[in-house]
N, C-alpha and C positions, 0 to 999 in steps of 0.2 A: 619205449618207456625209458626215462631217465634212471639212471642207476640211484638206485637206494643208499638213502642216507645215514650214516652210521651216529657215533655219537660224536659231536661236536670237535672238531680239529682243533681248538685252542679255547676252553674257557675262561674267565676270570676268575682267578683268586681270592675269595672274600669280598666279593661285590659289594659297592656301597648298600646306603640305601635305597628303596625305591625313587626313581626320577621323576619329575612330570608323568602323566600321562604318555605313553608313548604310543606313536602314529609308527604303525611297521610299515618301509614303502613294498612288503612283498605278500603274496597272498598265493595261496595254496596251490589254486587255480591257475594261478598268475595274471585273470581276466577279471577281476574284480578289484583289485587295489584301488583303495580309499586315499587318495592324497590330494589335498587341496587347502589351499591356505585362509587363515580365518576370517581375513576380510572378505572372501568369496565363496566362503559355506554356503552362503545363500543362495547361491547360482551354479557351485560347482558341479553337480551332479547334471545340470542342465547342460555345461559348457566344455565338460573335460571329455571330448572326443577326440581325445588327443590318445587317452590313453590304451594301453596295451587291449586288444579283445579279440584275437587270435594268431595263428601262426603269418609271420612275415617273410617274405621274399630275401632269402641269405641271411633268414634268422632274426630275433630267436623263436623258437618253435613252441616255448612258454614264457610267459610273462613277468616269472615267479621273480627274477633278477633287475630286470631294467624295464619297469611297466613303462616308464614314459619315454621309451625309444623311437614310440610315432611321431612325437614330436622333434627327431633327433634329425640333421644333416643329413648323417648317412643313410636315412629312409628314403631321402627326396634323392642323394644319385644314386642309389639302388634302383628307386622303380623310374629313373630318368622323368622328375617333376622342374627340377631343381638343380643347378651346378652354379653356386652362389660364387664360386672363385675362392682367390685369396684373404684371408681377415685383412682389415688394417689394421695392423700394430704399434699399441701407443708404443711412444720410449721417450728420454726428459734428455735424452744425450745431451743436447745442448746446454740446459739447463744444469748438468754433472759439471762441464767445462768451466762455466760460472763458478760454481763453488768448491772446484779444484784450486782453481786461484786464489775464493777465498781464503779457503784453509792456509794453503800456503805463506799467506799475506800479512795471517795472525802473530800474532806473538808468540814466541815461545808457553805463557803462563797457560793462553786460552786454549791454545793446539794440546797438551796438557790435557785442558778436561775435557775437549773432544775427545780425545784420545780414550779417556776414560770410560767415554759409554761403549766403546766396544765396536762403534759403527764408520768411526773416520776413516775407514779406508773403501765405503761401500762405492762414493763417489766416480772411482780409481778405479774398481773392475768392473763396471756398466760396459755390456758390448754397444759400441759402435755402430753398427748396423745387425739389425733385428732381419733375422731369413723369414721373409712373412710365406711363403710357400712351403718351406717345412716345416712352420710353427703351425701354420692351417692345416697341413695335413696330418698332425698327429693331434691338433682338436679335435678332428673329424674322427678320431679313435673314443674321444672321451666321454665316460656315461658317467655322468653326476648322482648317477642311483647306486652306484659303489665307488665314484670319486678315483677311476683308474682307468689305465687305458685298457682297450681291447686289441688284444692282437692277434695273430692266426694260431699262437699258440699258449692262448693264457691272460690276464691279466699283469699288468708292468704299473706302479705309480710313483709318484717323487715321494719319497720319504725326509722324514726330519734326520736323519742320518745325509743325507742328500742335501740337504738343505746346509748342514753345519760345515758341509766339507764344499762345499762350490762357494758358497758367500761367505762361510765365515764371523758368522754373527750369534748369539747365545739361542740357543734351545730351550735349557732349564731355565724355567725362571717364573717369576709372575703371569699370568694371563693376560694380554691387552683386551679389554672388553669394554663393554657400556655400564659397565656398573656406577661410575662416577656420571656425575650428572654433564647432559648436553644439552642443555638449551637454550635458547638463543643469546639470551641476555648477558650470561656471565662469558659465553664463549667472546661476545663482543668484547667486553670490557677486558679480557685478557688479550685479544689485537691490539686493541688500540695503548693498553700500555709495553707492549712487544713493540708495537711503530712508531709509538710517540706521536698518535695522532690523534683529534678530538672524534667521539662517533659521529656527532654529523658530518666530518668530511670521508667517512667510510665508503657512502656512496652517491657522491660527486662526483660525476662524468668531468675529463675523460678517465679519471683514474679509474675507479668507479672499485676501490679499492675490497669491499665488500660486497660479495653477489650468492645469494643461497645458499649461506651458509658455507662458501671458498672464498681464499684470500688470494689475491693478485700474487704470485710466484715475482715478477719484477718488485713489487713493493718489499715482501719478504727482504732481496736481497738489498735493491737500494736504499732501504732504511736502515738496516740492523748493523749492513757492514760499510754505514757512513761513519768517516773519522770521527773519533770521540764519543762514538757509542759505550756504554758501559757492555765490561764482560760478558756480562750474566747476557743480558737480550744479544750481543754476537753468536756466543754460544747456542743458546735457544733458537735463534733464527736460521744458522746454518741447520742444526739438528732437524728445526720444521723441515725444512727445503729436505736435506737429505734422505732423510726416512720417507718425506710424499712421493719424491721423484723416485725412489730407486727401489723403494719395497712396494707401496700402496699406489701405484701408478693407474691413474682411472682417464676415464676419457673425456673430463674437464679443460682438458689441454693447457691452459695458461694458467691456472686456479689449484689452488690444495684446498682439502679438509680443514677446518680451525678446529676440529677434535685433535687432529694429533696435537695440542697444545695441551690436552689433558694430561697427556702421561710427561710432560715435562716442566713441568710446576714445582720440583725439584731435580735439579741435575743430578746431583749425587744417586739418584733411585735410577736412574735411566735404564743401568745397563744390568741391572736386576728384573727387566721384563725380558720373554722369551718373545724377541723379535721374530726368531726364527718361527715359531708353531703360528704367530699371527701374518708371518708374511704367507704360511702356506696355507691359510687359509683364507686368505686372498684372493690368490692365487687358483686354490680351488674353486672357488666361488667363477671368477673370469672365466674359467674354462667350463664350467656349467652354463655358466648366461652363451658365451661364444657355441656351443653344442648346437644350442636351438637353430632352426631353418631355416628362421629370419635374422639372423643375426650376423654385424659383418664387420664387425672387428673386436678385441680381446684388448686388454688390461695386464693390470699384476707387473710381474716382475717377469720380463720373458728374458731376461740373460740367464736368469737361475731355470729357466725351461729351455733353454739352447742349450746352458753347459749341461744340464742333465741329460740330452741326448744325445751330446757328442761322446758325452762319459759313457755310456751303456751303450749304443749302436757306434759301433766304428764305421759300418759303411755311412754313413750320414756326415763324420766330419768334414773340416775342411782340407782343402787342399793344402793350405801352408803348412808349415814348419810351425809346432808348437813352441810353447816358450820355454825358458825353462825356470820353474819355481820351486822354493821352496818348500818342505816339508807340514810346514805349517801354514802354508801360504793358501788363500782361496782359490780352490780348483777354476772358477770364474776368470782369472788372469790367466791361465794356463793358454787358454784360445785365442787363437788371431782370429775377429770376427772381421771378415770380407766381406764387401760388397757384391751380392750377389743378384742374379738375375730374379727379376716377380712376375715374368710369365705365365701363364698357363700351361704351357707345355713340360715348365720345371713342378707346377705342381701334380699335374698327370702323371709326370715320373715317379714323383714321392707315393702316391698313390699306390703304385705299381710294383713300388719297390718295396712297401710296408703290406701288401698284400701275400709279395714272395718271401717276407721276412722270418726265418727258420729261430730257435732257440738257442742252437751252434752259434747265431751269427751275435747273441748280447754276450755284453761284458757284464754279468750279474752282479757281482762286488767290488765293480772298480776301486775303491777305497779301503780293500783289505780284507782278507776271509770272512771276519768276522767286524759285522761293521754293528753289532748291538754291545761288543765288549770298547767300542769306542766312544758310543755315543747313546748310554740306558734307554735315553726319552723314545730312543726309535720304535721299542718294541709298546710304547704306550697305545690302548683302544680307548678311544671315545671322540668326544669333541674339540676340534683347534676352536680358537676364535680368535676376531680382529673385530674390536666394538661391537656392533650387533649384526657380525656375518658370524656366523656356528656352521661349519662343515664337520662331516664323521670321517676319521682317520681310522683306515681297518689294516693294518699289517698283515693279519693272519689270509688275507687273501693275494699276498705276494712274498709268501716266505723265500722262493730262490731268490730275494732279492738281498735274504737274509742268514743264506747258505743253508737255509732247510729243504725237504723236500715238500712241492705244494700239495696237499690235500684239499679235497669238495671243502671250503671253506663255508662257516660259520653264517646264516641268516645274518646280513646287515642290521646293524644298534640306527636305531633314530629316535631320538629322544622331540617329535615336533612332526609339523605338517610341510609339504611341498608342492609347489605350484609352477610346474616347468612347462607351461608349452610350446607353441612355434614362433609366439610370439617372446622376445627377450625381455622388452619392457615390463610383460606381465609377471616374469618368472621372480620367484620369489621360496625361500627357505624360514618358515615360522617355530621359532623354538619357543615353546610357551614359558618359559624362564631362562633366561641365561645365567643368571648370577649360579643355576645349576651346573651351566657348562665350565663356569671357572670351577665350583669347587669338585669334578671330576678329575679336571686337569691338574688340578692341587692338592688329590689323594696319594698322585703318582710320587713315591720315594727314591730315594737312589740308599736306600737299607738293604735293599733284596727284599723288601715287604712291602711287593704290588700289590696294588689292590684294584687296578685297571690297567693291566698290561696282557700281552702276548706273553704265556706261559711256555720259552722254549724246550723246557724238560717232555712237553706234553709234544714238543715236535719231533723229525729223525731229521740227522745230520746229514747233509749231501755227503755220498763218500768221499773220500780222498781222491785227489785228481780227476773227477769226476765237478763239472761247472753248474749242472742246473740237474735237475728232476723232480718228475710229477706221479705221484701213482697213478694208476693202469686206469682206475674210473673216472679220472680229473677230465679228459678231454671230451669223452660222451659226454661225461655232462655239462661240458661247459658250451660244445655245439649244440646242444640244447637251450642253454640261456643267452646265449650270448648272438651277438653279430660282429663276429670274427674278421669277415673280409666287406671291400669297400666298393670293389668292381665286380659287377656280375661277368660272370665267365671261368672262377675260379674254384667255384665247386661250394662243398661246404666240408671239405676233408684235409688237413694239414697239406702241405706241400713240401717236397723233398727241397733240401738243401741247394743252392747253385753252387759253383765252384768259381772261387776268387782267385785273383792274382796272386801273385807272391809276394807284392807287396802287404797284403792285407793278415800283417802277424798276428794276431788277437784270434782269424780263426782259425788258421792254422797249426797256432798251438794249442786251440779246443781240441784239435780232433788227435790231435797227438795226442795229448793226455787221456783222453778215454779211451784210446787204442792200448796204453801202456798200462791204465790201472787195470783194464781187463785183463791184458796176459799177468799181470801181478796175479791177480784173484788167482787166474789158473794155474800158475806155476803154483802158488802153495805151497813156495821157502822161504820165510823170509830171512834165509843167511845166503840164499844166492847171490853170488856177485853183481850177475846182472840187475837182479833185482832190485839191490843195495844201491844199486849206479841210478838206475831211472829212478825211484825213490828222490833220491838227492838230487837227482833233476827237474825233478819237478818243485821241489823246495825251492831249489836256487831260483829258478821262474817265478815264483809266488813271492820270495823274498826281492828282487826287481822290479817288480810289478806294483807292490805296494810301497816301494820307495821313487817310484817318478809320479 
């Protein structure tokens, strides 16, 4: 039996009002959940055979968590159905190089208000080459029914604190959503006075400059940054391009959105939207659709899912010499992304190696003890959105990411219906309102008066010198909901630590450090010399650590 649930590990504060109707993806049982989306009420009970209706091969053993995990990769190389390989990973590289130029090429005035939205430099830390065998193998972790990964010992996910310190782009701010109108008409007529071209040549072969609602990426540039284009359309045309290619990266390949032309209808407003919460939920989204069995390549923005793993697992970086950047500078430049091999046999490793992967071995708060006194939005619960994608952002189910201790976290918030099966095309997320999900997002203050946040008073503090903890019931129960491991052969019981090189300082000095705050605890002086000495050593470490 699963260990018994206490009272909620982190409630909200003055909850709004009631939302939508809400669809919960969990059920008691865990063999019952009702999830299916509105166009498919009519068939779904006939057709969701997908979902959870008893215990699985390496987990989980109830339902209550990740109903639609039959549908999920790791089910098909669990019971060896399936070993789809590696995703294909979009990326615009090419198209960044373009518009590095551009920028550069600008005038002093327009570089100016580029500069202004806050995004001019996204162009500039796009990796190079995307690792598609360890980008695919830690998809193969991710369950879209709590939006985080699984790993042998817990839940890990990209947080908007993550988000602000790899890219570099605003968190707080407006919501980008569908609340402004899209359809088809006026999106055209906002192209064609962006191109300076008439609609009937919009789709004219070969240009064929208009296609479903995406605009030719070459037209973007060779039109807006022709000599003697006005300002205003430079600016706006770099900004389309940049923002489609390096945040909203879909698998159009030569095409963008002409919605993002809504939120830039005034420049001045630009950099008042929180690009960050809509890039991660983007981003979220990619790696839901990418989850499913049939599915064989991923989206979003996968530099901000590399550097987020090179940031929190060290054994996964790369081999080079990092760079060395600034203080305020996007952890994104920090990494030399190399060319790496896309074998099979390198994703077998990753595999392998995320199945031995210990607790010791993350770096929990790369960015500093305390990474919600940097950056408030972090500890926000509810819905990101990016037009009409709405994913749930739950903190409370990866506090050591947030230097608390993790407790049985809180029943997942869904405010809507979902429709994930093995098929990706099908998969689908229905939130019966959104203009709900902005004003969720726009309850959250930076007063100290949440009213949709992670209440940290209501968590415990990791001790001092002390990198991650869980209480004692977290892991039952989490081998109970979850599917922790990806190869059959490794049990369904935590794994002890391996022992690394001495090159590999990050764990090295984990285990120092919980070696030393223990004898702290038991000496039980704090005017001993020694004690005063390791003390101060472990600060000076934490004071290094949070300046490179």
């Amino acid at each position: 039996m699963p260990p018994k649930r206490g009272a909620p590990m982190s409630p909200l504060s003055n909850p709004p009002p009631a939302p939508p109707p809400v669809c919960s993806i969990h059920s008691s049982e865990g063999s019952t959940a009702t999830i299916g989306c509105s166009r498919r009420d009519r068939k779904a009970r006939d057709r969701d055979t997908w979902l959870f209706t008893g215990p699985m091969g390496g987990g989980p053993r109830l339902g209550s968590l990740i109903p639609s995990y039959p549908a999920h990769v790791a089910a098909c190389l669990w019971d060896g159905t399936l070993d789809r390989g590696k995703l294909h990973c979009q990326s615009r590289f090419v198209v960044c190089k373009r518009i590095k130029k551009w920028y550069y090429d600008m005038s002093v005035e327009l570089k100016v208000k580029v500069f202004a939205t806050s995004l001019s430099h996204l162009p500039m830390i796009m990796a190079p080459h995307i690792d598609a065998p360890l980008i695919s193998a830690f998809v193969e972790r991710w369950q879209p029914d709590t939006n985080t990964f699984h790993l042998p010992f817990g839940e890990m996910t990209i947080m908007l604190h993550d988000v602000e310190a790899i890219l570099g782009i605003p968190i707080d701010g407006r919501a980008v959503s569908c609340s402004q109108t899209d359809q088809e008409r006026p999106l055209i007529n906002q192209v064609c006075e962006l191109l300076s071209v008439r609609d009937d040549r919009l789709r004219v072969d070969p240009a064929r400059i208009w296609d479903k609602g995406g605009v030719k990426i070459s037209s973007i540039i060779d039109n807006c940054s022709a000599a003697g284009r006005d300002g205003k359309y430079q600016v706006t045309g770099w900004l389309m391009t940049a923002i489609g290619c390096c945040l909203f990266t879909d698998k159009s390949k030569s095409r963008l959105s002409a919605k993002i032309l809504l939120d830039l209808g005034n420049l001045d407003d630009v950099h008042q939207y929180s690009w960050g919460s809509a890039c991660l939920a983007f981003l979220y989204r990619q790696l839901g659709v990418a989850s499913r069995s049939e599915s064989r390549g991923i989206g979003g923005c996968l530099t901000l899912l590399q550097a987020w793993i090179y940031e929190h697992f060290p054994c996964f970086r790369p081999r080079s010499i990092r760079k060395d950047v600034g203080p305020s500078d996007p952890r994104a430049s920090r990494w030399v992304y190399a060319p790496e091999s896309k074998d099979m046999d390198r994703l077998a490793s990753f595999r392998a190696r995320l199945d031995k992967l210990t607790p010791e071995e993350v770096l929990w708060t790369p960015f500093g003890a305390n990474p919600s006194a940097q950056c408030s939005r972090t500890v926000y619960m509810g819905p990101i959105c990016y037009r009409d994608i709405g994913e749930m952002y739950n903190p409370d189910r990866v506090t050591r990411q947030l230097g608390y201790v993790q407790r049985i976290p809180q029943d997942v918030m869904f405010f809507g219906k979902a429709y994930r099966p093995p098929n990706f095309r099908q998969y689908e997320v229905d939130f019966h309102d959104l203009s709900y999900l902005e004003k969720w997002w726009n309850r959250f203050s930076t007063d100290g008066n949440y009213s949709s946040s992670l209440i940290l008073t209501s968590l415990t503090p990791v001790p001092e010198g002390v990198p991650y903890m869980s209480t004692d019931n977290y892991m039952e129960w989490f081998f109970d909901v979850s599917h922790p491991h990806i190869t059959p052969g490794f049990g369904e019981t935590p794994v002890t630590a391996p022992i690394h090189d001495r090159s590999h300082t990050e764990y090295w000095v984990s285990r120092y450090e919980r070696v030393i705050h223990a004898l702290i605890q038991e000496t039980n002086d704090p005017d001993n010399p020694m004690v005063v000495a390791a003390k101060q050593l472990m600060q000076d470490w934490k004071v290094v650590c949070d300046t490179q």
